[in-house]
One Martini backbone bead per residue (centre of mass of N, CA, C, O) as a GRO file, in nm:
protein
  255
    1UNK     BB    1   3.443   2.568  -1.051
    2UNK     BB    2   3.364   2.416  -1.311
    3UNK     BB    3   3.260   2.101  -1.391
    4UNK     BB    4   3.297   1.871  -1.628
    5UNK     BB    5   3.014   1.723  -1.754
    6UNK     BB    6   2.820   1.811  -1.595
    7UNK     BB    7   2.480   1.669  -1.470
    8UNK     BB    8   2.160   1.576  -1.450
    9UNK     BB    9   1.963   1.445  -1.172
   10UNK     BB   10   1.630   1.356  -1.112
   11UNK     BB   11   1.462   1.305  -0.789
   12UNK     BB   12   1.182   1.199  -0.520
   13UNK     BB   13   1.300   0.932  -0.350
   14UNK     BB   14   1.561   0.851  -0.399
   15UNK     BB   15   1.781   0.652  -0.172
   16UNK     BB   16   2.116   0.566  -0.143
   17UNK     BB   17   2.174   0.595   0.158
   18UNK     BB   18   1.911   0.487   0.313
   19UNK     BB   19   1.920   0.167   0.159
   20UNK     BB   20   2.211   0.119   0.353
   21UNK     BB   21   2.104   0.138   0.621
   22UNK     BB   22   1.830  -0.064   0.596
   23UNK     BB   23   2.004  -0.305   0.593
   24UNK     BB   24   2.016  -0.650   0.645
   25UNK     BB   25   2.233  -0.832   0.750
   26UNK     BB   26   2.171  -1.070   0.532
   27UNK     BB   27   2.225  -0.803   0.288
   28UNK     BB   28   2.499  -0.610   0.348
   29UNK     BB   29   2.660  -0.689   0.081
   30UNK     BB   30   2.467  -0.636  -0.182
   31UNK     BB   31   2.573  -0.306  -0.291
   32UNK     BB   32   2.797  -0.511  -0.384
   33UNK     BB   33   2.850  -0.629  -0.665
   34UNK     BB   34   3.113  -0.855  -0.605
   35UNK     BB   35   2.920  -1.011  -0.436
   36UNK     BB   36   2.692  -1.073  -0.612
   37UNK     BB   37   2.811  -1.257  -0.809
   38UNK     BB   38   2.877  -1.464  -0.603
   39UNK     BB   39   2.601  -1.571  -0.632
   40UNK     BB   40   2.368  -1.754  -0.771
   41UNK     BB   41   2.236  -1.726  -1.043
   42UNK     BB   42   1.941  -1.715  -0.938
   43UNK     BB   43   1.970  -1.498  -0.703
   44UNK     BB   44   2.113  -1.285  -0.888
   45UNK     BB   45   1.877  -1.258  -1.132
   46UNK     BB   46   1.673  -1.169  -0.892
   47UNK     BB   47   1.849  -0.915  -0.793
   48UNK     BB   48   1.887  -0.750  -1.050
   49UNK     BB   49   1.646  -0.902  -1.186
   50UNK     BB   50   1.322  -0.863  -1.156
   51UNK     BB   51   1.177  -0.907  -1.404
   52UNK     BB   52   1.274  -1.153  -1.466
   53UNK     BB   53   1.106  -1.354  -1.222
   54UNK     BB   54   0.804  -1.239  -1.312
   55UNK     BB   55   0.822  -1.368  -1.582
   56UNK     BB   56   0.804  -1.676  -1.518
   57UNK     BB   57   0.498  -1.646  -1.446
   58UNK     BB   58   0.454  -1.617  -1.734
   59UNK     BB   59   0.284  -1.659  -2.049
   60UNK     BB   60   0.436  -1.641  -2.376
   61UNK     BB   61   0.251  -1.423  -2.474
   62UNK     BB   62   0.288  -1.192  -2.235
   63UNK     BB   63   0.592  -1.108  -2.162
   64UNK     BB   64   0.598  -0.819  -2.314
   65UNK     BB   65   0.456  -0.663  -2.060
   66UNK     BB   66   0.774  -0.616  -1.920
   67UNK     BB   67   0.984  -0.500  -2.087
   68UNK     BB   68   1.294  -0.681  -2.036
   69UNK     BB   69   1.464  -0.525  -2.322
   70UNK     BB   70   1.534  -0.239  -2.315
   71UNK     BB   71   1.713  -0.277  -2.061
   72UNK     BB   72   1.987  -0.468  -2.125
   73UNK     BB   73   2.277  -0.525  -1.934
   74UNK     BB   74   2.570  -0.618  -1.866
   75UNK     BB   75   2.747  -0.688  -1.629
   76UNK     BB   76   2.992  -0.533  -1.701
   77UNK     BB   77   2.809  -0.266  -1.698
   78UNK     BB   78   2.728  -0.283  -1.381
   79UNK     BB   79   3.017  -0.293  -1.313
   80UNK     BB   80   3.109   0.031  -1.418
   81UNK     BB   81   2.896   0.172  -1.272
   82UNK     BB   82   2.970   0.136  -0.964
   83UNK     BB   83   3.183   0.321  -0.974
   84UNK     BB   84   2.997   0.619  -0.992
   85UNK     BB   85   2.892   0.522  -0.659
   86UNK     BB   86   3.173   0.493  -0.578
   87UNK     BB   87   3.344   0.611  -0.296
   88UNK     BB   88   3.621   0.795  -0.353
   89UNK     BB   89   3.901   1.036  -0.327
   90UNK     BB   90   3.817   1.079  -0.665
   91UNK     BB   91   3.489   1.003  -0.584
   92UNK     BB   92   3.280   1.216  -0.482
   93UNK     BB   93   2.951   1.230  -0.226
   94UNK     BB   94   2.797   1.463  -0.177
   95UNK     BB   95   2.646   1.752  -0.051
   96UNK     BB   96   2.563   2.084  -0.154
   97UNK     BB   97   2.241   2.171  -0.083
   98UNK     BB   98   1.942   2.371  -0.067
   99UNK     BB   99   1.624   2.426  -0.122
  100UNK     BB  100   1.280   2.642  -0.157
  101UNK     BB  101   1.344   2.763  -0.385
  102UNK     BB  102   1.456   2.804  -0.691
  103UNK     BB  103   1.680   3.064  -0.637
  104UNK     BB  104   1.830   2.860  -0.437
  105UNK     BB  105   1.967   2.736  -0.661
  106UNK     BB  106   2.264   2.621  -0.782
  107UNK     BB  107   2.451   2.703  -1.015
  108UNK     BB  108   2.472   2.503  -1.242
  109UNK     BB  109   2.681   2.344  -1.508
  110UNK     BB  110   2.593   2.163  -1.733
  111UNK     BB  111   2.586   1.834  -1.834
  112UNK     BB  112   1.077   0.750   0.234
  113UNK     BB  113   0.994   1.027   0.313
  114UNK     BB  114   0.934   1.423   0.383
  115UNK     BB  115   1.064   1.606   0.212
  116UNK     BB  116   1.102   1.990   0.217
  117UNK     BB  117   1.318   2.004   0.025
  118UNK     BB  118   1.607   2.048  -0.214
  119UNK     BB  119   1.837   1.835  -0.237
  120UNK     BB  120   2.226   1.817  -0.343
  121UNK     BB  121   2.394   1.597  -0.498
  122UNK     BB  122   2.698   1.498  -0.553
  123UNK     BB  123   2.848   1.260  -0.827
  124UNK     BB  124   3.129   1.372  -0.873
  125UNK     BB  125   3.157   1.462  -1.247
  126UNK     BB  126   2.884   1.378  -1.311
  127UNK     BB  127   2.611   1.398  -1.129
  128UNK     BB  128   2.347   1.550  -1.010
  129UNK     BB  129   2.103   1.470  -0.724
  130UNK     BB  130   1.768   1.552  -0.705
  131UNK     BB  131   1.571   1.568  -0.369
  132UNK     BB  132   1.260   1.556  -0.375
  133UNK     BB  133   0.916   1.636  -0.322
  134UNK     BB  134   0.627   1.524  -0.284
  135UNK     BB  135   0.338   1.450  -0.312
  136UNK     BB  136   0.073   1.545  -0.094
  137UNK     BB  137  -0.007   1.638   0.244
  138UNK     BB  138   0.316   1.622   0.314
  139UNK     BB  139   0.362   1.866   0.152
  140UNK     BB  140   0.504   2.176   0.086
  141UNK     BB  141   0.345   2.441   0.020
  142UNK     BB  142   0.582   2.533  -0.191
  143UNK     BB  143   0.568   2.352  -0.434
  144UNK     BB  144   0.498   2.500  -0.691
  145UNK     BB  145   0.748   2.658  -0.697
  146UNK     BB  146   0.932   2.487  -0.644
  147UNK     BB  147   0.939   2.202  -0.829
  148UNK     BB  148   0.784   2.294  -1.092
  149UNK     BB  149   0.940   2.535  -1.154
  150UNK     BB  150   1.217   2.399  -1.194
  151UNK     BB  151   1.109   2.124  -1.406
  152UNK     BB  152   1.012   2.365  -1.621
  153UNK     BB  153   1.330   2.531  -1.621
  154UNK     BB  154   1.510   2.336  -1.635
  155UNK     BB  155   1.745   2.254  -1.904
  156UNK     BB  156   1.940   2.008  -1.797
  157UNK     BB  157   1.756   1.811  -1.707
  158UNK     BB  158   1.771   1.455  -1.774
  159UNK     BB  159   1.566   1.325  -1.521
  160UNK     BB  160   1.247   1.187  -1.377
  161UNK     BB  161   1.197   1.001  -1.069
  162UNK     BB  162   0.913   0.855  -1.023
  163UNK     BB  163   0.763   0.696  -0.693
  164UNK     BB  164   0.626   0.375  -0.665
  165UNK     BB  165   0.395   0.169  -0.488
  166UNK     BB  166   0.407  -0.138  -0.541
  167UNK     BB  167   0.159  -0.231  -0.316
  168UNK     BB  168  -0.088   0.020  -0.427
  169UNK     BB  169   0.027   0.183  -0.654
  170UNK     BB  170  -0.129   0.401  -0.839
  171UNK     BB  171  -0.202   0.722  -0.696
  172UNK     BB  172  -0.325   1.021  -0.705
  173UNK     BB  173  -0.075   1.176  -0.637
  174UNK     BB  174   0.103   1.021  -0.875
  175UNK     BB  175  -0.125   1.114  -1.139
  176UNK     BB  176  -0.020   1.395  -1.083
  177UNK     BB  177   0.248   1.394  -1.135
  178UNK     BB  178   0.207   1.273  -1.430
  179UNK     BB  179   0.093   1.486  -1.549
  180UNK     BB  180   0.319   1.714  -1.526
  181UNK     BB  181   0.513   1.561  -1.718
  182UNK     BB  182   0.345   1.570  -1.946
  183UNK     BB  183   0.303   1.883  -1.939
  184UNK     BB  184   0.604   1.899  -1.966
  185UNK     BB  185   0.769   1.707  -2.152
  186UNK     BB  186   0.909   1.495  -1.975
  187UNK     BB  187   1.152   1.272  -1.881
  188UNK     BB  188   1.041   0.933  -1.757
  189UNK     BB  189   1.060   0.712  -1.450
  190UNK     BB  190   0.975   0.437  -1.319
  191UNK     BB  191   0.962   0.331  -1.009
  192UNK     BB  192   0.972   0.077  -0.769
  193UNK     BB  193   0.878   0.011  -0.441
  194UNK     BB  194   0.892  -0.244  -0.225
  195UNK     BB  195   0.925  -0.566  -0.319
  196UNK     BB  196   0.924  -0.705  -0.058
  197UNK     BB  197   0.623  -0.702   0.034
  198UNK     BB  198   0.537  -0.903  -0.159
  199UNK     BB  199   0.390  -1.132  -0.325
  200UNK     BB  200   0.445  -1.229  -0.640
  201UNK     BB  201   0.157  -1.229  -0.721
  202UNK     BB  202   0.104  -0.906  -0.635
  203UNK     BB  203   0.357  -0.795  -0.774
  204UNK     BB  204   0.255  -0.866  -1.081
  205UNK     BB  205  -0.031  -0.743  -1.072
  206UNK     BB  206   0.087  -0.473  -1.061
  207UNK     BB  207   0.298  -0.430  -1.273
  208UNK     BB  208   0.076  -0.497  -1.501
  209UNK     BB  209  -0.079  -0.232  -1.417
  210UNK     BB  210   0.116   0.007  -1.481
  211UNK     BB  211   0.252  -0.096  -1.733
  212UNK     BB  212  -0.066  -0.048  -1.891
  213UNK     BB  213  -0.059   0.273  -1.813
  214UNK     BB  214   0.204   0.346  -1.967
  215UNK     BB  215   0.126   0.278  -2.257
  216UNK     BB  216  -0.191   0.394  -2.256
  217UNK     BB  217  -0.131   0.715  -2.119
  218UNK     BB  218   0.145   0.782  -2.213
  219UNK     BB  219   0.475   0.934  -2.349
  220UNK     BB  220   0.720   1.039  -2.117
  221UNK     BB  221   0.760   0.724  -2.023
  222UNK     BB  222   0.936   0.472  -1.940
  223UNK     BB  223   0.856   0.183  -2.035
  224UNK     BB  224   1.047   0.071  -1.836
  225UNK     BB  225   1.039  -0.081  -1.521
  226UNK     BB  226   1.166  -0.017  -1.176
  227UNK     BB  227   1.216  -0.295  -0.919
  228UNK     BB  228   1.246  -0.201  -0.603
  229UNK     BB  229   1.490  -0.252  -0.273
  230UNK     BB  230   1.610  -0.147   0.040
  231UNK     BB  231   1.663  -0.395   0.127
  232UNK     BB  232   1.741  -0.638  -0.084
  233UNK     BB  233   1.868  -0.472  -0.341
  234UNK     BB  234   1.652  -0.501  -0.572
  235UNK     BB  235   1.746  -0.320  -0.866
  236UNK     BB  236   2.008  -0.143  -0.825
  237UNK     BB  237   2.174  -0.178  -0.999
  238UNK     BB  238   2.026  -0.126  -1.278
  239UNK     BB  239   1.936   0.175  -1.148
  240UNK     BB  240   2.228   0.285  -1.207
  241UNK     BB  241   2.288   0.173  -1.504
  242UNK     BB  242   2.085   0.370  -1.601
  243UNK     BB  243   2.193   0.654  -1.502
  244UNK     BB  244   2.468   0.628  -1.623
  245UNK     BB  245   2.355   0.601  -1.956
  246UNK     BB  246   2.159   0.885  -1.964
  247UNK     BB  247   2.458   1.047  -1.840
  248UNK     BB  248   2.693   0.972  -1.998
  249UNK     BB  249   2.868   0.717  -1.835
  250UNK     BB  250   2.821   0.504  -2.005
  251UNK     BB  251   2.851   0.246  -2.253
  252UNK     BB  252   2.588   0.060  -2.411
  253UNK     BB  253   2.373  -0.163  -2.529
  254UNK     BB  254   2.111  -0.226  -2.385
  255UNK     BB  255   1.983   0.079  -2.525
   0.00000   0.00000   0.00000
């Protein structure tokens, strides 16, 4: 039976089950929003928003190039997204399929691994989640019938998530997925992951060469980045609240 309002969201590598499991004990709390409240106002929103924290570093006139009011929701927001990702009894989280070519995909209706296949997560009422293979050498063969054409051919599909090394910044293979997204004029959002491996310094340098390359570059690229960490959750709960948001299950002033 179909279910109402069911709706897509596609990510790259975007893994919130793995995210939870690679948590170390000292920061095993912070998944749980009503945690991280209670944590000081300044760990809080170095936790949340850590463009905020990033912001610091810079001089009042470059400020705006980190565009950090886009998308800028209150706590209150951030706490009833939370809803929407955690399971319970009546909002299930579940895997629902495999598929290895476009045909093999489950008919739904409208609403940092080496995947080798697309995996199907229901995400309760709300939208399907596909983790799918990225680009580069270690991607399976049948990448192109796979992937590109799902992404050219899915019409519900409502946004699409390419994760980019904060360490080493866009490589090659990133600017392959970028040309797609623009060539197929889908509407995406860059993710930054690993933000715990560098120094503020580095990772400062970092996100403003990538913000300047999303302005001057592209097209279809939501302007603000999200950088996120799987070690110390930070930036996770911020990138659920913004999933929630475009995929209609949250109404916020933020974006």
């Amino acid at each position: 039976m179909a279910i109402p309002r069911l709706r897509h969201a596609v990510r790259t590598l975007f893994e919130v089950p793995a995210a939870l499991q690679r948590l170390s004990r000292a920061c095993s709390t912070f998944h749980a929003f009503t945690d991280v409240l209670r944590l000081p106002k300044r760990q809080m929103t170095k936790l949340v928003f850590p463009l905020r924290e990033l912001e610091r570093q810079l001089t009042p006139d470059s400020r705006l190039d980190l565009h950090v009011k886009i998308f800028d929701p209150s706590l209150e927001d951030i706490s009833k997204a939370e809803a929407v990702f955690t399971a319970t009894s009546r909002n299930r989280i579940s895997y629902l399929s495999s598929a290895v070519r476009l045909d093999h995909a489950p008919d739904l209706p409208s609403p940092e691994g080496h995947t080798k296949k697309m995996n199907f997560f229901k995400v309760g009422k709300y939208f399907t989640l596909v983790d799918m293979p990225g680009y580069g050498y270690r991607a399976p063969e049948d990448f192109v019938d796979m992937v590109e054409t799902y992404l050219k051919e899915r019409r519900n599909l409502m946004r699409t998530f390419l994760l980019v090394d904060s360490v080493v910044g866009i490589q090659k293979t990133d600017s392959i997925a970028i040309e797609m997204c623009e060539e197929f004029a889908l509407p995406y959002v860059m993710v930054l992951t690993k933000i715990d491996k560098s120094s503020k310094g580095h990772l400062l340098k970092q996100v403003l060469q990538i913000q300047k390359f999303v302005d001057r570059e592209t097209q279809g690229c939501f302007p603000q980045l999200f950088p996120v960490s799987s070690v110390t959750y930070s930036g996770i709960h911020l990138l659920r609240c913004f999933i929630a948001n475009i995929t209609g299950n949250l109404k916020t002033d933020g974006l």
